[in-house]
N, CA, C and O atoms as a GROMACS GRO file, in nm:
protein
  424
    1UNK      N    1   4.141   0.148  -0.453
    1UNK     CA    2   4.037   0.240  -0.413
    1UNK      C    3   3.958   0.289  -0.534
    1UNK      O    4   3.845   0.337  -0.522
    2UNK      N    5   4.027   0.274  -0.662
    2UNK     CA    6   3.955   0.339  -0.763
    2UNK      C    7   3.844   0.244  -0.792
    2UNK      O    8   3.734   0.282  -0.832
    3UNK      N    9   3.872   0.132  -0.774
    3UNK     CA   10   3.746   0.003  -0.783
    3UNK      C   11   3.611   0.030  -0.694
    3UNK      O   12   3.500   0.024  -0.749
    4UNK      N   13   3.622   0.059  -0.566
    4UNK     CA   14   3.534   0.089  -0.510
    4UNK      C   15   3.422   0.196  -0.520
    4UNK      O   16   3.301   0.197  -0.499
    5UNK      N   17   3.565   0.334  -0.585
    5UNK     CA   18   3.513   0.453  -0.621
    5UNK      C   19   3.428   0.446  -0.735
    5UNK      O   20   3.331   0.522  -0.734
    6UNK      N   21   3.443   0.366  -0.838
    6UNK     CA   22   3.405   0.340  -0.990
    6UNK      C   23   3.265   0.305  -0.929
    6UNK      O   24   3.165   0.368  -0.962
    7UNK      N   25   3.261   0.166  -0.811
    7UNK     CA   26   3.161   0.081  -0.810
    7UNK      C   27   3.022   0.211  -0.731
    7UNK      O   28   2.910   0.219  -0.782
    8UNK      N   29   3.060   0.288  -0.617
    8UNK     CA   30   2.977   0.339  -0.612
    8UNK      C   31   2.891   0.452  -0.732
    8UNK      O   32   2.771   0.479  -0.737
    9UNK      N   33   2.991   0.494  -0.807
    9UNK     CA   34   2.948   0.562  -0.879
    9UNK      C   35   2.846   0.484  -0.984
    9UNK      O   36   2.730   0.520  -1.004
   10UNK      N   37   2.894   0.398  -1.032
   10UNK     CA   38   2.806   0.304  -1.116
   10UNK      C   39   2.650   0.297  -1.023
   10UNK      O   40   2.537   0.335  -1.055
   11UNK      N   41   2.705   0.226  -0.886
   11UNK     CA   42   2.572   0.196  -0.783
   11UNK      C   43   2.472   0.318  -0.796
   11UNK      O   44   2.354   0.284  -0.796
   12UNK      N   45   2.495   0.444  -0.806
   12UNK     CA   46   2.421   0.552  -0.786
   12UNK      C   47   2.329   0.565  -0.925
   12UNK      O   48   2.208   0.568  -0.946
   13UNK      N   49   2.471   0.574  -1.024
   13UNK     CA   50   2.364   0.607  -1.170
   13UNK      C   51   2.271   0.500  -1.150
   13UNK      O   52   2.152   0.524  -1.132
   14UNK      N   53   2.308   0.408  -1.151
   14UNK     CA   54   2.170   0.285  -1.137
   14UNK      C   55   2.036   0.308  -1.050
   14UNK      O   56   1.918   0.275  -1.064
   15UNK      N   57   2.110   0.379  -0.956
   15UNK     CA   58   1.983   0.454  -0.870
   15UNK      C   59   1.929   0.560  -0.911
   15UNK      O   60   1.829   0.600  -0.850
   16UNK      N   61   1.976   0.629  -1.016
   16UNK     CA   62   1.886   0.736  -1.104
   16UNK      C   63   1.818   0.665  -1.182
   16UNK      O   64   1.699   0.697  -1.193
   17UNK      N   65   1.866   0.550  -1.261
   17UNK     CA   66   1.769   0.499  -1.337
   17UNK      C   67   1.662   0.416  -1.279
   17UNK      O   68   1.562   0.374  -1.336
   18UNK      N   69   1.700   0.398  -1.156
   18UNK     CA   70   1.633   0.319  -1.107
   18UNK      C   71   1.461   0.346  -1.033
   18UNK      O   72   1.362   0.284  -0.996
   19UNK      N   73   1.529   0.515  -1.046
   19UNK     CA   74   1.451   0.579  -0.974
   19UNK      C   75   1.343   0.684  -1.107
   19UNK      O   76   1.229   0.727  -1.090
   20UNK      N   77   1.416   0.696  -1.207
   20UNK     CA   78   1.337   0.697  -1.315
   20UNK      C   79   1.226   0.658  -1.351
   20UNK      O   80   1.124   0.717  -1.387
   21UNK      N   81   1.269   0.490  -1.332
   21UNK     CA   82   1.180   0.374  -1.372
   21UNK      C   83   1.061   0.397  -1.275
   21UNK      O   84   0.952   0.402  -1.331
   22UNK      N   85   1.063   0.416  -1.112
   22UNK     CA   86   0.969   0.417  -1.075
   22UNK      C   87   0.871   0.497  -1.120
   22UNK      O   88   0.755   0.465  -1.145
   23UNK      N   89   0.933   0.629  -1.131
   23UNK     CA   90   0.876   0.808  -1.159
   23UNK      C   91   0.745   0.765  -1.259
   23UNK      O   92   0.626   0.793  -1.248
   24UNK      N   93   0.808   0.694  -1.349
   24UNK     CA   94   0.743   0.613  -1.492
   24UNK      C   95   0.634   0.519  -1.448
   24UNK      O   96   0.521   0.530  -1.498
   25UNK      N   97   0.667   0.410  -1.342
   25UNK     CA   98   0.543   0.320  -1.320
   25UNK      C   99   0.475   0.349  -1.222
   25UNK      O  100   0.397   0.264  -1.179
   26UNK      N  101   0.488   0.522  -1.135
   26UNK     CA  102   0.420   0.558  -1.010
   26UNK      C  103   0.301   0.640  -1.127
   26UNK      O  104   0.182   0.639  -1.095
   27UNK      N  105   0.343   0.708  -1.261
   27UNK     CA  106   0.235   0.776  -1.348
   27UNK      C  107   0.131   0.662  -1.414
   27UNK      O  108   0.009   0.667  -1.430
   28UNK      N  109   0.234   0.553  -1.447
   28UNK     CA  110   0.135   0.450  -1.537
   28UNK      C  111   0.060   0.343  -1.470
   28UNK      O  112  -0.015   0.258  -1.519
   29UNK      N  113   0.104   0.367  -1.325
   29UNK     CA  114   0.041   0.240  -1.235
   29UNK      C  115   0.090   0.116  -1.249
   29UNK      O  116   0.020   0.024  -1.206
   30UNK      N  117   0.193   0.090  -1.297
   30UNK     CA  118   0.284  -0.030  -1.320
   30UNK      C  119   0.358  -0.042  -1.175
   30UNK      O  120   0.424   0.049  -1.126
   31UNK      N  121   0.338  -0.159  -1.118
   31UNK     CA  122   0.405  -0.165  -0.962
   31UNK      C  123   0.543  -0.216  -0.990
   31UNK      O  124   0.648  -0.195  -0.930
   32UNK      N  125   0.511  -0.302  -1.117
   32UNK     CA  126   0.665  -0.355  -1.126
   32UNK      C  127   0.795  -0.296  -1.170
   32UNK      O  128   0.904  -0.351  -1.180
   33UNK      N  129   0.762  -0.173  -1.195
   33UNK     CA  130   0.891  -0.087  -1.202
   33UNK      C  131   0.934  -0.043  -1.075
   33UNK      O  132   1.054  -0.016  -1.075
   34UNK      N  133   0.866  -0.025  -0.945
   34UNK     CA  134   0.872  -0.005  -0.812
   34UNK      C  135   0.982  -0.084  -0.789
   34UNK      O  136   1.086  -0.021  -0.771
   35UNK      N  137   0.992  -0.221  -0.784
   35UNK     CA  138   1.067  -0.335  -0.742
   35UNK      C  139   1.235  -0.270  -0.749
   35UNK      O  140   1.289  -0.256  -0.639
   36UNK      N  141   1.301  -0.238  -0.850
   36UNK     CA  142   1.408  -0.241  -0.842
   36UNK      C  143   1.471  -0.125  -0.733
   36UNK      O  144   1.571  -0.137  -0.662
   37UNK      N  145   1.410  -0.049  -0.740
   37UNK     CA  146   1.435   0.068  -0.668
   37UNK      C  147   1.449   0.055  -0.509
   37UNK      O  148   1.537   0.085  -0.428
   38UNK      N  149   1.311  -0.010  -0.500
   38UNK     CA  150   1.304  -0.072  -0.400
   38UNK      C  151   1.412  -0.144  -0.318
   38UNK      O  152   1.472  -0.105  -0.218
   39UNK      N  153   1.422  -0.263  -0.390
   39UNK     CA  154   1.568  -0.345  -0.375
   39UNK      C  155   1.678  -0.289  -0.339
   39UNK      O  156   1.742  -0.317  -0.238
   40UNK      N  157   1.714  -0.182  -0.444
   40UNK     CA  158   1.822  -0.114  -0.453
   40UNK      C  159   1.842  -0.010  -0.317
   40UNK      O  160   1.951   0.018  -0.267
   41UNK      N  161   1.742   0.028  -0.281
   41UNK     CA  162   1.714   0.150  -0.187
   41UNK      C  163   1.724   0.027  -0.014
   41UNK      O  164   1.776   0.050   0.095
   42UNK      N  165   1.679  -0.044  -0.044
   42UNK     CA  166   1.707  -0.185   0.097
   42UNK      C  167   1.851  -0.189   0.102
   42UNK      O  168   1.920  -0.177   0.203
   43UNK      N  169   1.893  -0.210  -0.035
   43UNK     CA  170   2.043  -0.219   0.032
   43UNK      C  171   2.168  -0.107   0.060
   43UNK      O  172   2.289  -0.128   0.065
   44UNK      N  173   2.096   0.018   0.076
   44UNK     CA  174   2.144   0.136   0.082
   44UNK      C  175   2.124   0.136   0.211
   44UNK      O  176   2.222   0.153   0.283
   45UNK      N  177   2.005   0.119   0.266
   45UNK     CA  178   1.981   0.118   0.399
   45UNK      C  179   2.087  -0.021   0.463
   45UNK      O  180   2.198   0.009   0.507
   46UNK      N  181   2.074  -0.064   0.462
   46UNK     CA  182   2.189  -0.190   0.515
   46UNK      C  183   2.281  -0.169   0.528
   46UNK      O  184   2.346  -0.192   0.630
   47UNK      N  185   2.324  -0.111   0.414
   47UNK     CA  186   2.469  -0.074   0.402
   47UNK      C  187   2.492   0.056   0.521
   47UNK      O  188   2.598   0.046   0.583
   48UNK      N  189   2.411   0.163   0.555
   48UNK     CA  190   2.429   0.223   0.628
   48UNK      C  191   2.408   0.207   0.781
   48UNK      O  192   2.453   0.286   0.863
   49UNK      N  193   2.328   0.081   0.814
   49UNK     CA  194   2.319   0.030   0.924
   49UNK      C  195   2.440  -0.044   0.982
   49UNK      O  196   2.479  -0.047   1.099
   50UNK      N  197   2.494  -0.109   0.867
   50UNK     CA  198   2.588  -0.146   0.921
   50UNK      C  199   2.780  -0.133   0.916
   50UNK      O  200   2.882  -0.175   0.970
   51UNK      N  201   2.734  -0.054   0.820
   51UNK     CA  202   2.819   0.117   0.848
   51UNK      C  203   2.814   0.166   1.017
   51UNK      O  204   2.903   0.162   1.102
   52UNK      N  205   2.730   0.195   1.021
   52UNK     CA  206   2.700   0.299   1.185
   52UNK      C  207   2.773   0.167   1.286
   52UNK      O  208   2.875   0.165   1.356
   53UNK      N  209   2.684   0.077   1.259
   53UNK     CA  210   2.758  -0.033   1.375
   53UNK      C  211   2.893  -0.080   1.329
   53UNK      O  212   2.929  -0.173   1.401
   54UNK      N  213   2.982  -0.050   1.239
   54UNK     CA  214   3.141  -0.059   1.228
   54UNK      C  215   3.196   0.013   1.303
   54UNK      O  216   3.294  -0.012   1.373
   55UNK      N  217   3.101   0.169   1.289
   55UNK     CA  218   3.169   0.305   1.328
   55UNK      C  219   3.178   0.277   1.493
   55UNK      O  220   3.286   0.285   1.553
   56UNK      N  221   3.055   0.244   1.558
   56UNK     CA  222   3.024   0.231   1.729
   56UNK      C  223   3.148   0.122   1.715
   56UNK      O  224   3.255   0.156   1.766
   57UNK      N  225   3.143   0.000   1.654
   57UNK     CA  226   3.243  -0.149   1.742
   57UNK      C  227   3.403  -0.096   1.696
   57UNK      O  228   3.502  -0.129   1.761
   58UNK      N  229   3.409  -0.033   1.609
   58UNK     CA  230   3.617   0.044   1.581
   58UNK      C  231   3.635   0.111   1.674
   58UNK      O  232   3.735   0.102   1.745
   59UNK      N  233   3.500   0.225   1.695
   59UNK     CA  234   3.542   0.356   1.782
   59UNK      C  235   3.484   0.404   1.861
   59UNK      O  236   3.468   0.525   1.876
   60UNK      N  237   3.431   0.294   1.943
   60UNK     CA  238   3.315   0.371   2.055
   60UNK      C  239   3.419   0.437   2.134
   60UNK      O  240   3.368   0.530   2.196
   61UNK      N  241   3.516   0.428   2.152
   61UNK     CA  242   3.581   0.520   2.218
   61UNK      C  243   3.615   0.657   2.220
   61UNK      O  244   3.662   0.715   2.318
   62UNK      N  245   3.582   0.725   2.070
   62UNK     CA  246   3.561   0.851   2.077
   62UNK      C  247   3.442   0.884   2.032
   62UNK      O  248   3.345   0.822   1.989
   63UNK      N  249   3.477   1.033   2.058
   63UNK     CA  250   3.302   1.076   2.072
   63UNK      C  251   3.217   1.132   1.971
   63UNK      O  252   3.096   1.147   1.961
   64UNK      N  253   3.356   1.170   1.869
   64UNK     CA  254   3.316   1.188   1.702
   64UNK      C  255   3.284   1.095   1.633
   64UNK      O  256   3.223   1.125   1.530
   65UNK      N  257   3.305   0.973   1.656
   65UNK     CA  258   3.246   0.869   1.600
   65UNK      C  259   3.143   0.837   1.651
   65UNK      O  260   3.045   0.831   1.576
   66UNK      N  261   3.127   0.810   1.779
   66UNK     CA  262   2.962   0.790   1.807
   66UNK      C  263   2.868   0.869   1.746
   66UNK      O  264   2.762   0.828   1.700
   67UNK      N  265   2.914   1.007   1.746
   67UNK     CA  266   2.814   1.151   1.682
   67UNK      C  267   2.807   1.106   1.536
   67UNK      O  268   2.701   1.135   1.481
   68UNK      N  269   2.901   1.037   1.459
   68UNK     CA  270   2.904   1.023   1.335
   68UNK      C  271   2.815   0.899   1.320
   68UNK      O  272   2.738   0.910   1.225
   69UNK      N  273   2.807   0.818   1.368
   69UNK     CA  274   2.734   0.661   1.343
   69UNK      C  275   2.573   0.728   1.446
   69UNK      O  276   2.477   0.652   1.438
   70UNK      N  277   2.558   0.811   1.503
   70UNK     CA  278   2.445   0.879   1.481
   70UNK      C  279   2.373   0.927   1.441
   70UNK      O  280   2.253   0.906   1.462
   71UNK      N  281   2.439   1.041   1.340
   71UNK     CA  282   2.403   1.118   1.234
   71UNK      C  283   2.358   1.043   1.112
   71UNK      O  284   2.270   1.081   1.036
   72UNK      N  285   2.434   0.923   1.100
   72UNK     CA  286   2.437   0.820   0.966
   72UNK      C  287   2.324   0.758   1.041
   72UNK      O  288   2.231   0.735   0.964
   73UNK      N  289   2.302   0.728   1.151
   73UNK     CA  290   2.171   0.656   1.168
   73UNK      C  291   2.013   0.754   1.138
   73UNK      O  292   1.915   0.736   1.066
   74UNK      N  293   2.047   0.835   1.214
   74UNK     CA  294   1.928   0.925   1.158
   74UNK      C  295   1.895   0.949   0.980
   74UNK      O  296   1.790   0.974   0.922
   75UNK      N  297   2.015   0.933   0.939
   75UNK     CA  298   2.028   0.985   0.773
   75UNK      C  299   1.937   0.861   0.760
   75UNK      O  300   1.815   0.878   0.751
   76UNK      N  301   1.978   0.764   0.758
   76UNK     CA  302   1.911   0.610   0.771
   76UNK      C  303   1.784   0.603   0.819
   76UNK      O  304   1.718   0.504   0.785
   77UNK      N  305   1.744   0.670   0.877
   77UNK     CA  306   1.568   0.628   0.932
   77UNK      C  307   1.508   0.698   0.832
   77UNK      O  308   1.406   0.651   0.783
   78UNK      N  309   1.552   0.806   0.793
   78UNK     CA  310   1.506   0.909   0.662
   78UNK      C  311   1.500   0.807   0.555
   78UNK      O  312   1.391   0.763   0.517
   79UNK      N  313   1.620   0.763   0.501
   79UNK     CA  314   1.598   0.650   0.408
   79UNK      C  315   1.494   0.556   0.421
   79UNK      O  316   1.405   0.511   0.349
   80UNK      N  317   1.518   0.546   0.488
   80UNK     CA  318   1.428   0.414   0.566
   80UNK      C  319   1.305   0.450   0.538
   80UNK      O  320   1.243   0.372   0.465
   81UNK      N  321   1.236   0.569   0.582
   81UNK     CA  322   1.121   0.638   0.593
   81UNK      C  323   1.036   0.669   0.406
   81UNK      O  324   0.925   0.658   0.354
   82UNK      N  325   1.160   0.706   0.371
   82UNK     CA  326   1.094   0.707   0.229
   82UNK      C  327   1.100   0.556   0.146
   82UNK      O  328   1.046   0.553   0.036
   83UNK      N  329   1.159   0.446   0.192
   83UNK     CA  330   1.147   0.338   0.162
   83UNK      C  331   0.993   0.265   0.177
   83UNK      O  332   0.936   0.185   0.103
   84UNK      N  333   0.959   0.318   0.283
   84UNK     CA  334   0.847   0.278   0.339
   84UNK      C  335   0.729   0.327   0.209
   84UNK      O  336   0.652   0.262   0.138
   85UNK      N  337   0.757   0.452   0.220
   85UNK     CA  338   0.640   0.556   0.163
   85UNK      C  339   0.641   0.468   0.035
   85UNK      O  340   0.544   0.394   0.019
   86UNK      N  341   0.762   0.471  -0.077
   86UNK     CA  342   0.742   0.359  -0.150
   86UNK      C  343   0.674   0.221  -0.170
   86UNK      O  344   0.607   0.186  -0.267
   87UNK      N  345   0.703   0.154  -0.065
   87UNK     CA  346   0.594   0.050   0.005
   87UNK      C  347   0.478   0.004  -0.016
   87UNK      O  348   0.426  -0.096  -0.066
   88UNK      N  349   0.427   0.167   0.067
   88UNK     CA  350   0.285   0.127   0.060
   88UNK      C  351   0.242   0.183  -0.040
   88UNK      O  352   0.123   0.152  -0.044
   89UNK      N  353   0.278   0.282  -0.169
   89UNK     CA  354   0.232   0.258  -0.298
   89UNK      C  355   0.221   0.201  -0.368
   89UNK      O  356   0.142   0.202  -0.463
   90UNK      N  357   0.357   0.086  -0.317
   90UNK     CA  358   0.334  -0.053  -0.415
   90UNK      C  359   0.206  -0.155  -0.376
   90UNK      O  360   0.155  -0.233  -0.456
   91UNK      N  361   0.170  -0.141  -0.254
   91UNK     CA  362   0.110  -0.221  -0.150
   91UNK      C  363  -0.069  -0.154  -0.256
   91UNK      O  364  -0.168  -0.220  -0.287
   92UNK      N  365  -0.043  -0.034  -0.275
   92UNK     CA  366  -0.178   0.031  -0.304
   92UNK      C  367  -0.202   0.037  -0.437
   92UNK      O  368  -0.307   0.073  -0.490
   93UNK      N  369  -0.079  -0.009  -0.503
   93UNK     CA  370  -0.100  -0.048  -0.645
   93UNK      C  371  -0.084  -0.187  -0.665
   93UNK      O  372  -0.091  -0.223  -0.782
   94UNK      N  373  -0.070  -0.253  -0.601
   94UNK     CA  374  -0.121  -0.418  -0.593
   94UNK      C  375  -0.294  -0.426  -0.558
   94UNK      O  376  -0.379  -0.495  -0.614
   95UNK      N  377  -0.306  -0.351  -0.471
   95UNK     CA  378  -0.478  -0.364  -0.419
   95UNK      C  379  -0.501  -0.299  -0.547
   95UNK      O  380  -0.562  -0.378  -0.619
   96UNK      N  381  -0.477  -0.181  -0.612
   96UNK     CA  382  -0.586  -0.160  -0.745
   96UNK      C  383  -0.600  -0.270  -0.820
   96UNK      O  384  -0.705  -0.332  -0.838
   97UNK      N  385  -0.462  -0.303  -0.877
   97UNK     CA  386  -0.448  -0.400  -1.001
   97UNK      C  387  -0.519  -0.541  -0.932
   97UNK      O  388  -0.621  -0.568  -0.995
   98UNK      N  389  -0.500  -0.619  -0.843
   98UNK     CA  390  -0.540  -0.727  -0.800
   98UNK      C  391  -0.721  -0.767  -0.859
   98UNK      O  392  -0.814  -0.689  -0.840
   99UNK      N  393  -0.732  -0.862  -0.910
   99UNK     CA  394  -0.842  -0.915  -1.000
   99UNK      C  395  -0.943  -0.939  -0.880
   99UNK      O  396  -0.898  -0.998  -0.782
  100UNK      N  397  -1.080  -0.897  -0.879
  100UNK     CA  398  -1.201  -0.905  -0.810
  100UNK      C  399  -1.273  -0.992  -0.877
  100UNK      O  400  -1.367  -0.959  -0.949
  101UNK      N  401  -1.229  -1.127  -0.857
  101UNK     CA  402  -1.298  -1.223  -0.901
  101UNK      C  403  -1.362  -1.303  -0.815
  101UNK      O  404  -1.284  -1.368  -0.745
  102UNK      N  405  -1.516  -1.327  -0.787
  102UNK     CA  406  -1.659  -1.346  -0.791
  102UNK      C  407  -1.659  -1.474  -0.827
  102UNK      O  408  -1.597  -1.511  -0.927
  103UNK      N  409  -1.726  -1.553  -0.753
  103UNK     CA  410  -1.747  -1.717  -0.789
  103UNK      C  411  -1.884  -1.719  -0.804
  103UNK      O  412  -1.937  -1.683  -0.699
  104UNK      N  413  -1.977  -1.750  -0.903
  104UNK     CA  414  -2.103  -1.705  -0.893
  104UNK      C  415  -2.174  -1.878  -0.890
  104UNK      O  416  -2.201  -1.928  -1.000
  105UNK      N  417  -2.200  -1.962  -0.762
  105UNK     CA  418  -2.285  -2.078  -0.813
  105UNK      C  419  -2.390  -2.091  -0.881
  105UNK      O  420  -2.482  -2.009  -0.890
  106UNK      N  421  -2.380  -2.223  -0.946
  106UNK     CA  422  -2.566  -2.231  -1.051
  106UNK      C  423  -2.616  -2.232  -0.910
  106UNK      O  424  -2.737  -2.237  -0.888
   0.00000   0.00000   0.00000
């Protein structure tokens, strides 16, 4: 268990830095610091999706677990939600940076 415990903890600091990095390329307009975070933040969400659906297929039989793989789902659309918001800044810092290049015939 201490392996697992170590690994999330590692997983997180990485998500401070990870989330650093964006803080840094959301001021300088660099999209490509976006990416990791990004990544990293997808598989947080996953992981909690399919978390919730362990929790429903072990224990749909009680009712604290359904409430619990609920709650984790909602926590999850939140994630989810600011994943997005991320997104489309990257989406809107690709349209700035993207080259407006003009074919001009003789």
């Amino acid at each position: 268990m201490k392996v697992v415990g170590g690994f999330f903890i590692y997983y997180f600091l990485l998500m401070i830095a990870f989330a650093l990095t964006m803080v840094y390329g959301l001021r300088r307009g660099v999209r490509g610091f976006l990416l990791p975070w990004l990544a990293g933040w997808f598989i947080i969400c996953l992981f909690q999706l399919v978390f919730g659906l362990w929790l429903i297929g072990g224990y749909y039989i009680y009712l604290d677990a359904v409430f619990a793989a609920f709650c984790n789902w909602l926590w999850m659309g939140y994630n989810f939600y600011c994943w997005l918001v991320v997104l489309s800044s990257y989406k809107v810092l690709l349209q700035l940076q993207s080259p407006k290049i003009e074919l001009l015939w003789p």
